[in-house]
C-alpha positions in Angstrom: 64.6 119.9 71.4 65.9 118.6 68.1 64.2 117.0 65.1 65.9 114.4 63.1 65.6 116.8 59.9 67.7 119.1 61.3 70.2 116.4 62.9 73.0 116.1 60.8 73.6 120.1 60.6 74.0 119.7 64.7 76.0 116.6 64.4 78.1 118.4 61.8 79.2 120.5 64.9 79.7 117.6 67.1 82.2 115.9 64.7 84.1 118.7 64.6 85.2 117.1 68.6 84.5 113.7 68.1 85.0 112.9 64.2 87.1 109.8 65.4 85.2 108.6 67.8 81.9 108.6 65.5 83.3 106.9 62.8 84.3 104.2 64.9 81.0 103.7 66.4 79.8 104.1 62.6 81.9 101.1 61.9 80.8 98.8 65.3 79.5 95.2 63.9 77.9 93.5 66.6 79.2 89.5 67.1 77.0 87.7 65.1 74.0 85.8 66.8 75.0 82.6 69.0 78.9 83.2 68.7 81.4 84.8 70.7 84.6 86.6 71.4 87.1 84.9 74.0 87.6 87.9 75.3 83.7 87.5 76.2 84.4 83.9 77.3 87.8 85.1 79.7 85.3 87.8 81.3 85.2 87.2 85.1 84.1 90.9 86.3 82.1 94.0 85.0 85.3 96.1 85.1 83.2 99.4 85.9 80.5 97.7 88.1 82.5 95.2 90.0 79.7 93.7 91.9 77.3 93.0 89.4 76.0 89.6 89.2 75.8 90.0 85.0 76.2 92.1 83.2 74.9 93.4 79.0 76.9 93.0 76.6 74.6 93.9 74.0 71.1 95.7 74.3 70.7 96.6 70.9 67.1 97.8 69.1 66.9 98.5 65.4 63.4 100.3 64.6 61.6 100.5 60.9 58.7 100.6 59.1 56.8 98.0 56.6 54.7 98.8 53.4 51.5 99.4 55.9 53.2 102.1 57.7 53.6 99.6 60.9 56.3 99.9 63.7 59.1 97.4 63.0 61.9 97.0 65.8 64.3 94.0 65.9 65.4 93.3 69.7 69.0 91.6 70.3 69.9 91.1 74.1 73.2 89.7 74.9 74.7 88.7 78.5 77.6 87.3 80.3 76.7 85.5 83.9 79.3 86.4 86.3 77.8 85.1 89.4 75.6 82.6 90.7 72.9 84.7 91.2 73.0 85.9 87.8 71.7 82.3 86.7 68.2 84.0 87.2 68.9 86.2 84.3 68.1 82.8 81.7 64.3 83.2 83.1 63.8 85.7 80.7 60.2 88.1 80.4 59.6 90.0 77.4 56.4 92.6 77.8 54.6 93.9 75.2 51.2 96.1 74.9 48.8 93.5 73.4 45.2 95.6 73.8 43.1 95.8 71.0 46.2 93.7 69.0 47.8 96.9 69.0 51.5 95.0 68.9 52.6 91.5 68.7 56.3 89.7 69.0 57.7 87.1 66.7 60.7 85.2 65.7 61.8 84.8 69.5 64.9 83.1 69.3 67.9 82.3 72.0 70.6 80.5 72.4 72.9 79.5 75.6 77.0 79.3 75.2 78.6 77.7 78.0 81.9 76.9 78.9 82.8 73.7 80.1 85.8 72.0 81.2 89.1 71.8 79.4 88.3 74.9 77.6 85.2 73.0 75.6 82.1 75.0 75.1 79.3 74.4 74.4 75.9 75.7 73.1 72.0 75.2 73.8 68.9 76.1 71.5 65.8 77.6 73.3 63.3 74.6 72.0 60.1 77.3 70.4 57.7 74.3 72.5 59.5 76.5 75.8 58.0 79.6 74.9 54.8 81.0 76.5 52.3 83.6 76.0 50.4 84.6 79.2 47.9 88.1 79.5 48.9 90.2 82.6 46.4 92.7 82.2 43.5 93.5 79.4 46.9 96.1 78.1 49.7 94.0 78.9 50.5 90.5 77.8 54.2 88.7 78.3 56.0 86.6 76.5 58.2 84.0 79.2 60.8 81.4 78.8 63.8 79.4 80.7 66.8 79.5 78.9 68.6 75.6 79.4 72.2 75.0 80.7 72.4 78.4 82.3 75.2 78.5 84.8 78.4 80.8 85.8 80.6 82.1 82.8 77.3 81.5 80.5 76.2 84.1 77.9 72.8 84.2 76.9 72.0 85.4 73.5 68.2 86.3 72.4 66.4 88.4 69.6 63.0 89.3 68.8 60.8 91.2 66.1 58.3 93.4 67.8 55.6 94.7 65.2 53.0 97.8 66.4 50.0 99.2 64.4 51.8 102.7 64.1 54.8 104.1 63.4 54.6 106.8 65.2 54.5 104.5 68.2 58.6 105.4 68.7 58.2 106.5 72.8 61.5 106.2 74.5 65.0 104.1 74.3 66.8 102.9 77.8 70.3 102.7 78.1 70.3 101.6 81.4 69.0 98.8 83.5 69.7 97.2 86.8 72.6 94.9 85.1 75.4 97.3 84.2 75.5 97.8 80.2 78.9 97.8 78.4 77.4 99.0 74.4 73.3 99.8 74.0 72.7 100.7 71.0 69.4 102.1 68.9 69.0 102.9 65.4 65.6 104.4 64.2 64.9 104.6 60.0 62.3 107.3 59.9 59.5 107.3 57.4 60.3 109.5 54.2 59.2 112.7 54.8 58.7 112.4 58.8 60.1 114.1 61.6 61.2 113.1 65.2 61.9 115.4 68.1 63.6 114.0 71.2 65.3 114.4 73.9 68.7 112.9 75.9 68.5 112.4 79.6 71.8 111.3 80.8 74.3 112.0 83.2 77.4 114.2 82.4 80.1 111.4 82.8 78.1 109.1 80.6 79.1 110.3 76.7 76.1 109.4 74.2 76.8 109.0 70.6 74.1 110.2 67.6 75.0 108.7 64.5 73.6 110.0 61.6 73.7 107.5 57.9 72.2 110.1 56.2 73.0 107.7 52.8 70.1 105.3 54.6 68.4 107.5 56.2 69.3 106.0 59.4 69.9 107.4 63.1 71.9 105.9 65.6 72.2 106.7 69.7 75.0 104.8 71.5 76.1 104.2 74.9 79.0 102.4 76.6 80.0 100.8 80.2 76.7 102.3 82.0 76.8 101.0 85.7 73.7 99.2 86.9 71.0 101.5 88.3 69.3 99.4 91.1 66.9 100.0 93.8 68.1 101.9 96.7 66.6 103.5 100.0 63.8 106.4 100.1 64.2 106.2 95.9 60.6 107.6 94.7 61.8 106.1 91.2 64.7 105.0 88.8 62.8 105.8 86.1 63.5 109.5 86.3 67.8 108.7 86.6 67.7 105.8 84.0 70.1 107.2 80.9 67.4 107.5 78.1 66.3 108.8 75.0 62.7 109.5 74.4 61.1 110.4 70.9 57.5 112.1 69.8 56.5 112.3 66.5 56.5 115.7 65.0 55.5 115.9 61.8 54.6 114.2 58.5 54.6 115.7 54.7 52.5 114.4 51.7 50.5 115.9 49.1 48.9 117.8 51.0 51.5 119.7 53.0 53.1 119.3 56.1 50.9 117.7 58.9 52.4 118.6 62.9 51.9 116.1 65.6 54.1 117.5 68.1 52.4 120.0 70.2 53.2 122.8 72.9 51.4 122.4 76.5 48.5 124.8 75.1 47.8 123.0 72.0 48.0 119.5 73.9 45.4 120.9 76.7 43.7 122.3 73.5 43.5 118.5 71.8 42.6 117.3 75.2 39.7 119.1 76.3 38.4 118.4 72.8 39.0 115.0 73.4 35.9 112.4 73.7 37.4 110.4 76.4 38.4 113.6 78.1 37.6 116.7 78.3 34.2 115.9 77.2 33.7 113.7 79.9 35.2 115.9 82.6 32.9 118.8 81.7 29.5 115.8 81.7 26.6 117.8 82.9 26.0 115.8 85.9 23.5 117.8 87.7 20.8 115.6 87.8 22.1 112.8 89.4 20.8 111.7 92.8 24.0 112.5 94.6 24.5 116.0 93.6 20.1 116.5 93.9 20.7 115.5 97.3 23.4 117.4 98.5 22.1 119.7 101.7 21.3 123.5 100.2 23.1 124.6 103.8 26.5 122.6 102.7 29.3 125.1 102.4 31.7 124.5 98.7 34.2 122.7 101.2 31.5 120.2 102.6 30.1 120.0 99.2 33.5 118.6 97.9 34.4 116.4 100.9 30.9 114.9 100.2 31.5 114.0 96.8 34.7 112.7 97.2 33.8 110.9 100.1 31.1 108.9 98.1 33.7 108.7 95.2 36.2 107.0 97.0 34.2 105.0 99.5 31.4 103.9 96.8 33.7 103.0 93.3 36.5 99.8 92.9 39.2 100.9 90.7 40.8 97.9 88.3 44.0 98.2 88.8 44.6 100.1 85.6 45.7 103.6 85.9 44.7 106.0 82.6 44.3 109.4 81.6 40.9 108.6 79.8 37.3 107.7 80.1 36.5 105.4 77.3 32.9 104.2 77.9 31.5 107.8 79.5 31.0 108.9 82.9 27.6 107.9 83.3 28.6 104.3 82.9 30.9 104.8 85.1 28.6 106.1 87.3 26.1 102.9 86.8 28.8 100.2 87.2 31.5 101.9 89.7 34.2 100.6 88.9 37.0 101.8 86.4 40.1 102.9 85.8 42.1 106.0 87.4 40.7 108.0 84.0 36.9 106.3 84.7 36.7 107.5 88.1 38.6 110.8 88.6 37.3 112.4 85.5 33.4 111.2 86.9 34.9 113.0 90.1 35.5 116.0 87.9 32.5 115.9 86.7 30.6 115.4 89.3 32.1 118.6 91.5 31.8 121.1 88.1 27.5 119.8 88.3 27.9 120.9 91.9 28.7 123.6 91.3 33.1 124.2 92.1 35.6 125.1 90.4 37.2 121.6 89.6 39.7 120.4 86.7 41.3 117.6 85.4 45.4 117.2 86.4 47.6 115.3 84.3 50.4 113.8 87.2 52.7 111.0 86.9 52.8 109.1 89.9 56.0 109.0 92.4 57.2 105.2 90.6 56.6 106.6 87.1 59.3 109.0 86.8 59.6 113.1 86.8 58.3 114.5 83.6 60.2 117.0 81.7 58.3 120.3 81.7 60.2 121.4 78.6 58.2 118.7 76.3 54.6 118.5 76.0 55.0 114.5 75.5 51.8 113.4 77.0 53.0 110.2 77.6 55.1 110.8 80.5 51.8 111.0 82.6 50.4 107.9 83.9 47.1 108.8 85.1 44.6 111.9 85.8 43.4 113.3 89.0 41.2 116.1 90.3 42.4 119.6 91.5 39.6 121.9 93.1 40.1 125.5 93.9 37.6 126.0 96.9 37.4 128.9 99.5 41.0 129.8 99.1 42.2 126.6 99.0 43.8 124.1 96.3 42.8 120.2 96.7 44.1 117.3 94.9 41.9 114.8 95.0 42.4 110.9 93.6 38.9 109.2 93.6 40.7 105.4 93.2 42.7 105.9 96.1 40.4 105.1 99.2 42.8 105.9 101.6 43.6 109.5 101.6 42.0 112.3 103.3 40.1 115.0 101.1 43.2 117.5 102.7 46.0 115.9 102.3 48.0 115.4 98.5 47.7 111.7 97.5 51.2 110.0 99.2 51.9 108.8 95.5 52.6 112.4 94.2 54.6 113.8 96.4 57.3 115.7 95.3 55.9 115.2 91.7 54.9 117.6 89.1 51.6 117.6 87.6 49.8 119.6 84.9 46.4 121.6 84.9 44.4 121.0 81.4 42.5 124.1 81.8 42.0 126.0 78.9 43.1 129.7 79.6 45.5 128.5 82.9 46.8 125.7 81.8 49.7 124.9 84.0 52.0 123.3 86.2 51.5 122.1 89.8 54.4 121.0 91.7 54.1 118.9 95.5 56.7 120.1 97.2 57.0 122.0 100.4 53.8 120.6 101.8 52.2 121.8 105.0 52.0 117.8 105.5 54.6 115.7 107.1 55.4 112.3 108.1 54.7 112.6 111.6 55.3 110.6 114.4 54.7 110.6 118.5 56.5 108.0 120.8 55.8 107.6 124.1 57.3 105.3 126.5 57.0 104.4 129.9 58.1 101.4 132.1 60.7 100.1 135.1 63.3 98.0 135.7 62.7 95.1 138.1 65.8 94.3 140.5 66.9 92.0 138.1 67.7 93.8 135.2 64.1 93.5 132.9 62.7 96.3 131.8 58.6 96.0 131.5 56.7 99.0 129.2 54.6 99.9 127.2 54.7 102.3 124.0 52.1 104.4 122.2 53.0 105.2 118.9 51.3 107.8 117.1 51.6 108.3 113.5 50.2 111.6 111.7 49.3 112.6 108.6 51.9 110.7 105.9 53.1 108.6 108.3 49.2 107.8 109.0 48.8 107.1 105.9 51.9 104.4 105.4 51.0 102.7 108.2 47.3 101.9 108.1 47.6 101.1 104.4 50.4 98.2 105.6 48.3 97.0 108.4 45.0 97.0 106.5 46.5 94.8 103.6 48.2 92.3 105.8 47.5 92.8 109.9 49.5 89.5 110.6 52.9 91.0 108.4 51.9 94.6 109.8 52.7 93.0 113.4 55.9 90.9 112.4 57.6 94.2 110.9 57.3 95.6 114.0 58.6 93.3 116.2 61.3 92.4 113.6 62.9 96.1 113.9 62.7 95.7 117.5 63.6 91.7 117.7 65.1 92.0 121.1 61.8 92.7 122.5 59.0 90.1 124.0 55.8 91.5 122.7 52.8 91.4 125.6 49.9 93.4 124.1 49.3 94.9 120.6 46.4 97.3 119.6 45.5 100.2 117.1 43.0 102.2 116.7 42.2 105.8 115.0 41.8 103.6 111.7 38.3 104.7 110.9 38.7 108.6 111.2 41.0 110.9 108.8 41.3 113.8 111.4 43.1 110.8 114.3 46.4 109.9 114.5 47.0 105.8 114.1 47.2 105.4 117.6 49.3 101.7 118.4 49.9 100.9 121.6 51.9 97.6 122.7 53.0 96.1 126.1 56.4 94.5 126.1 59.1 93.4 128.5 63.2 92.1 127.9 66.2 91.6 129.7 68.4 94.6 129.6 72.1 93.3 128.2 74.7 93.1 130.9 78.2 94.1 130.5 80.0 93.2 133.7 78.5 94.8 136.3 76.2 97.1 134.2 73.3 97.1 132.6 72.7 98.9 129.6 69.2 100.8 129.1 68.6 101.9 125.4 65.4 104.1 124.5 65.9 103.4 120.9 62.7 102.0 120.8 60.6 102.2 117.9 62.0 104.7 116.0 62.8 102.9 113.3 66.2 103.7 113.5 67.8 101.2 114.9 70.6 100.9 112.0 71.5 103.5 109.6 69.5 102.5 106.1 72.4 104.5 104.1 74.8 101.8 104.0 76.3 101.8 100.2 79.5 103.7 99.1 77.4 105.7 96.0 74.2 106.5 95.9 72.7 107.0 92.1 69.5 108.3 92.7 68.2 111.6 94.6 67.2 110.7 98.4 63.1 111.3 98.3 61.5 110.5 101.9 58.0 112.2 99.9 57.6 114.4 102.9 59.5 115.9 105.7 59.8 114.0 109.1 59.5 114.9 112.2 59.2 112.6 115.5 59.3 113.2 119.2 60.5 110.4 121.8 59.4 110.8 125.0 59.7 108.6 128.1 60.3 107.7 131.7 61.6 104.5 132.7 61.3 104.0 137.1 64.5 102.0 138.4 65.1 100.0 141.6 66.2 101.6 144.8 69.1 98.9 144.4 70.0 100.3 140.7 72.6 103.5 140.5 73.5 104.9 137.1 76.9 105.8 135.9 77.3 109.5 134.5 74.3 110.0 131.9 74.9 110.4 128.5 75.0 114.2 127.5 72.5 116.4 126.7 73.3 117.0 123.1 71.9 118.7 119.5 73.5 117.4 116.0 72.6 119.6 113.1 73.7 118.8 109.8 75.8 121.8 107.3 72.6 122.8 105.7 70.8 123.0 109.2 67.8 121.0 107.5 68.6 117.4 109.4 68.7 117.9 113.1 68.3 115.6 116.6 68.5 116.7 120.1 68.2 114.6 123.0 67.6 115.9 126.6 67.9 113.0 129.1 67.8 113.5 133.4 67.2 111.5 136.3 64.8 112.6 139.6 65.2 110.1 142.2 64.7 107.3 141.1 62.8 108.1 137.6 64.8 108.1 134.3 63.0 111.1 131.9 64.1 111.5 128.3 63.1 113.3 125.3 64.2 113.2 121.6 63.4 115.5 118.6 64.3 114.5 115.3 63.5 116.9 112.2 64.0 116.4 108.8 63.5 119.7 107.0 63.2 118.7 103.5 61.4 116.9 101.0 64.2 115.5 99.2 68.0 115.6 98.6 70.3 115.4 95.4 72.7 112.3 94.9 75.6 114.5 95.4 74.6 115.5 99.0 74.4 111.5 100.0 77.6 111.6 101.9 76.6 114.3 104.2 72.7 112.6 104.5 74.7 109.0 105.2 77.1 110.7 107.8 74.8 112.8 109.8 72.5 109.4 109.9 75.6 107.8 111.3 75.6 110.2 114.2 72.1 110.1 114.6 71.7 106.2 114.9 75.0 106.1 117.1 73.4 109.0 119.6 70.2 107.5 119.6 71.9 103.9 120.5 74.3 105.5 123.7 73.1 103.4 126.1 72.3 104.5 130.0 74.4 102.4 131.8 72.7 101.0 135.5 75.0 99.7 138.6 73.3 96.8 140.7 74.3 97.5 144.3 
């Protein structure tokens, strides 16, 4: 952790290394607003992210303060199209967190400078008429506009003024975005007599440069040619690998002395449980509420809490809006049911301390928001609050606005997550991992071949815990879409019947069952069986040359493929395909398949484990290759002789 008051005796270190290279990025000047460089102009390629469809030139943020103490910050956002595609990038959204006027943009300016032919250029205005203000939420509100005469070779030039009630309001800088970046700068001009702490996240091969103008009082972080961070398969989030900078405000000195905002854990659960909208409302004495009155003298602490949070999450709409607080108080919660994520889980706290268990609020930041870094009590790195309950030997995490998950099972959306306990003497962290939970799967198949080569069958598909849980929360949002992905993955096949049930009961497997029939493909004079039916891996979904982001699945897998397919008296089959096992170095990936024929009755059996949670970015290529020999085992066809 550093402050900025002590920055310049660290940097003092640093420029014993890098003197050069900080007085050159002292001496940067940006290209002045709605010009250009021909070297910007000539630009056909991001050199170190070839593929990009654009790519920043500029993201550059310059943060003050006014005479009222208010959060200044000056926006600049420069790019170069390089692609066609990259024409979307003149469709340009600017959020901002307009509840209770808490900040507000102005000055939104852009311009658009195009090349055109025989080396003329030329250069288009944003008209102010083209801007528009639209609420997205009661926090969030966006500011929208299309940028004119957008096309290939175009760079697109915009600033903004963002203006927020506090200073103190400095949370975090990104580097990094989807679009590779080639310079981001930010520059922060503390009040006189504050302090700062922060902390870098970045990776090793991307150098970050801290600028101190101590003359001006002035800080300044930059970073150069950052590749584009973009979504890829079984990513939980790219928040957490995004090359950042995030800031808390520590302290402020007047007259009165020195004042300290920045906390450790204790002293933040401390300030919370103190906290109106918190712990106040999680510790409500709700005793005398009909639910908890009427809950059966005979029910055991575990009944008792499945009760509650059964009527919790079956009986209370959450908004949409996830929080760690409870602004208006439990009880109104309890009168209106509805709220937010705070609203209902800290009622749900409430409500299982008045009956009586050991119950306390849990800080977690869900799977999309990001990892949090344990080191730094920054309380802003959570996105919501949940219940924990420690009942007859057991922990439970319980999420009241999530209808969907079983009192025993982790909500899916914090899996391999860290979470932490505001309890005032064990205050601590919670981690997800190595769950006794899996995604779990069961496919059994069983059908013939006719004499002319169709196969007709029928598969039961059941899906445990996790994998429950994906699937019935896809099917009960859309059935229609639910349907069409499956027969998409399996496109060769001609569906006959489709049914699921076990949707109504946490302790059942999702139970689908569908009748189907297709012409086997024909290579000469064979025919070529495949079982790799409804597995879902059909193709290998590790298909790109890097991989920038951890590999999360949320929970291990496991899945079992059984299945007997009856053949013609007419029909011989060539040698099988082996029985084999593949096991990957670490032994935590592994597939076996056990395949035999008795008379005339084709038997088969797969096992596919995956043994961990999660794997680093630097183990992709043995994830990617020992998926390429999975997919390629699980596609060796059987192949049939017509006689």
């Amino acid at each position: 952790m550093f402050t900025l008051a002590t920055l310049c005796k660290r940097i003092f270190v640093c420029c014993l290394c890098f003197l050069p290279a900080l007085f050159s990025a002292a001496q940067e000047e940006p290209v002045p607003f709605g010009q250009f460089l021909i070297a910007e102009m000539d630009l056909k390629e991001c050199p170190f992210d070839k593929s990009a469809d654009a790519v920043v030139l500029l993201d550059q943020a310059v943060a003050g303060y006014d005479d009222q103490y208010k959060l200044i910050t000056d926006h600049r956002v420069r790019i170069k199209v390089l692609k066609q595609k990259g024409v979307e990038q003149g469709n340009v959204v600017i959020p901002y967190y307009s509840a209770n006027g808490y900040e507000y943009l102005i000055n939104i300016s852009a311009v658009v400078i195009t090349p055109g032919e025989n080396g003329s250029i030329s250069t288009s205005v944003l008209d102010e008429k083209q801007i528009f203000n639209r609420k997205v939420s009661s926090l969030y509100s966006t500011y929208t506009f299309a940028l004119p005469n957008v096309k290939v070779g175009s760079i697109i030039d915009y600033k903004y003024q963002s203006i927020k009630r506090r200073f103190a309001n400095v949370r975090r800088w990104e580097f990094q975005s989807d679009l590779p970046v080639m310079t981001s700068s930010f520059e922060l001009a503390p009040m006189a007599n504050s302090e700062f702490a922060y902390s870098v996240h970045k990776s090793a091969e991307y150098p970050i440069q801290i600028v101190p103008d101590k003359a001006n009082g002035k800080y300044r972080f930059v970073m150069h040619d950052i590749p584009g961070l973009r979504n890829e398969v079984y990513t939980a989030s790219t928040e957490s690998f995004l090359q950042r900078v995030n800031f808390q405000f520590a302290s402020y000195t007047d007259y009165y002395g020195k004042q300290s905002y920045m906390s450790t854990w204790d002293e933040l659960t401390k300030d919370l449980l103190l906290d109106e909208s918190f712990g106040s409302q999680a510790n409500k004495n709700l005793s005398g509420s009909p639910l908890i009155k009427e809950l059966p003298s005979t029910f055991s602490p575990t009944e008792k809490l499945k009760a509650i949070y059964d009527y919790v999450r079956s009986n209370f709409v959450w908004n949409g809006i996830n929080s760690k607080y409870c602004e208006d108080g439990v009880k109104s919660v309890l009168e209106k049911k509805k709220g937010t994520t705070g609203d209902i889980n800290l009622l749900l706290v409430a409500l299982l301390k008045s009956a009586g268990l050991d119950a306390y609020p849990l800080l977690a930041s869900e799977r999309d928001n990001g990892r949090i870094d344990t080191t730094y009590s920054f309380l802003d790195q959570f996105n919501k609050v949940v219940a924990l309950v420690n009942c007859e030997g057991r922990q439970y995490v319980l999420d009241g606005s999530n209808g969907r998950t079983p009192f025993f099972m982790v909500p899916s959306d914090l899996l391999n997550t860290a979470a932490y306990l505001v309890e005032k003497k064990r205050g601590r962290f919670v981690y997800f991992t190595n769950l006794p939970h899996r995604l779990s799967e069961g496919v059994m198949l069983a059908g013939s071949v006719t004499k002319d080569g169709e196969l007709r069958g029928s598969a039961v598909v059941e899906s445990r815990d996790y994998a429950k849980l994906q699937k019935e929360a896809r099917y009960k949002s859309d059935t229609t879409r639910y349907r069409d992905a499956l027969l998409k993955r399996n496109s060769f096949l001609k569906i006959d019947s489709f049914s699921v049930e076990g949707l109504k009961n946490d302790s059942l497997a999702l139970r689908q069952e569908t009748g189907f029939h297709y012409a086997l493909k024909k290579s000469g004079d064979y025919y070529l069986l495949n079982a790799n039916l409804f597995t879902g891996f059909a193709e290998n979904p590790f298909t790109t040359q890097y991989r920038f982001t951890d590999i999360d699945f949320g929970a291990k897998f496991s899945s079992t493929v059984t299945g007997t397919f009856e053949l013609p008296a007419n029909f011989t089959t060539e040698p099988l395909p082996q029985n084999k096992k593949l096991v990957s170095p670490d032994r935590s990936m592994s597939i076996s398949r056990i395949i035999e024929k008795r008379d005339n009755i084709l038997y088969f059996k797969l096992i596919i484990l995956i043994d961990r949670e999660a794997y680093k970015a630097d183990e992709y290529d043995t994830v990617k290759a020992f998926f390429n020999e999975m997919v390629d085992l699980l596609n060796e066809p059987v192949l049939l002789k017509s006689n």
